[in-house]
C-alpha positions in Angstrom: -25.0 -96.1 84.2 -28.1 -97.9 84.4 -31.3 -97.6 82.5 -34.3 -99.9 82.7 -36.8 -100.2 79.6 -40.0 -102.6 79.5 -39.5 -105.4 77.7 -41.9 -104.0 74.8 -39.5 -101.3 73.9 -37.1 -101.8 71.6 -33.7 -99.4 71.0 -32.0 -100.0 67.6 -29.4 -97.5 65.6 -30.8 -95.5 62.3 -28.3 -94.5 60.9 -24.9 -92.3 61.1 -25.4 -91.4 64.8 -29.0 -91.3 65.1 -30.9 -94.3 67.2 -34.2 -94.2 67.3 -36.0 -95.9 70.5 -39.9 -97.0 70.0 -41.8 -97.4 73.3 -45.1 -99.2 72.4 -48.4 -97.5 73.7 -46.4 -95.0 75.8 -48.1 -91.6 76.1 -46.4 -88.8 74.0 -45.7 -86.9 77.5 -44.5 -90.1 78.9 -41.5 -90.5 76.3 -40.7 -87.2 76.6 -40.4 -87.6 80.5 -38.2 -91.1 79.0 -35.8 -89.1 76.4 -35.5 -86.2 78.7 -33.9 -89.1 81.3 -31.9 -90.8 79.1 -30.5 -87.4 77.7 -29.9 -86.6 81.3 -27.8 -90.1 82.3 -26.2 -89.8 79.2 -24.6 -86.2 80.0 -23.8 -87.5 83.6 -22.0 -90.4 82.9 -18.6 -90.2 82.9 -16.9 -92.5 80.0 -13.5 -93.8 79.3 -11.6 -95.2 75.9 -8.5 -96.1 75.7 -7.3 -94.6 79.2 -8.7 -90.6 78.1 -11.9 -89.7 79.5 -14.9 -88.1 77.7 -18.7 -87.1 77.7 -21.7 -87.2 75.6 -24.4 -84.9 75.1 -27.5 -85.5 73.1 -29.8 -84.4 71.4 -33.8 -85.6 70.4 -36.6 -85.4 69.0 -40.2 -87.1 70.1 -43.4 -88.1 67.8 -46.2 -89.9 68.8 -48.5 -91.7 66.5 -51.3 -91.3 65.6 -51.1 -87.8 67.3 -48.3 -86.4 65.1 -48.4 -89.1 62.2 -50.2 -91.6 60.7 -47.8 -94.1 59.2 -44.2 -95.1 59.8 -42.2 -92.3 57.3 -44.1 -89.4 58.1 -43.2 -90.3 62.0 -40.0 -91.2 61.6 -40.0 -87.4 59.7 -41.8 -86.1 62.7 -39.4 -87.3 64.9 -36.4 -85.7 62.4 -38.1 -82.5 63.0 -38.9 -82.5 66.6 -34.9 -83.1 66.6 -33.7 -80.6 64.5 -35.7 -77.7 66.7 -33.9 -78.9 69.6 -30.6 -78.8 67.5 -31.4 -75.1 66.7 -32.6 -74.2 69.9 -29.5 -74.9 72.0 -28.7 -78.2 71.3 -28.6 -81.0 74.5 -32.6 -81.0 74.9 -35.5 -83.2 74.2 -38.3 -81.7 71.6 
């Protein structure tokens, strides 16, 4: 599984099993059209540990600033609740 990012974008973990992935001056649509790809790889790919074989299905949630936020913790909040709708709504989606 291959995924290519710019060199401005920067994927780092949050916490517990949340990562958080922050695509400077990318287009709120455009990292959508980004988590939406990612979700789909990582739901395709076909993983191995220890000789048993297992998948991964995630979910995400997208905020934009200054559109939805206008300083770090109220986007990083956004973000938490754009995830938690696609949690309730199905799970396995980008929101």
């Amino acid at each position: 599984m291959i995924l290519e990012k710019r060199t401005e974008d920067v994927a780092c973990r949050y916490g517990g099993e949340e990562l958080v992935l922050i695509l400077p001056e990318a287009q709120k649509i455009n990292a959508l059209v980004i988590a939406e790809r990612i979700r789909q790889k990582l739901e395709e790919a076909e993983l191995e540990f220890e000789g048993n074989s297992f998948g991964v299905t995630l979910s995400g949630g997208v905020a934009a600033y200054p559109l939805d936020a206008q300083n770090i913790k109220s986007l990083i909040h956004a973000a938490d609740i754009a995830l938690y709708q696609a949690k309730e709504n199905g799970r396995k989606r980008i929101c």
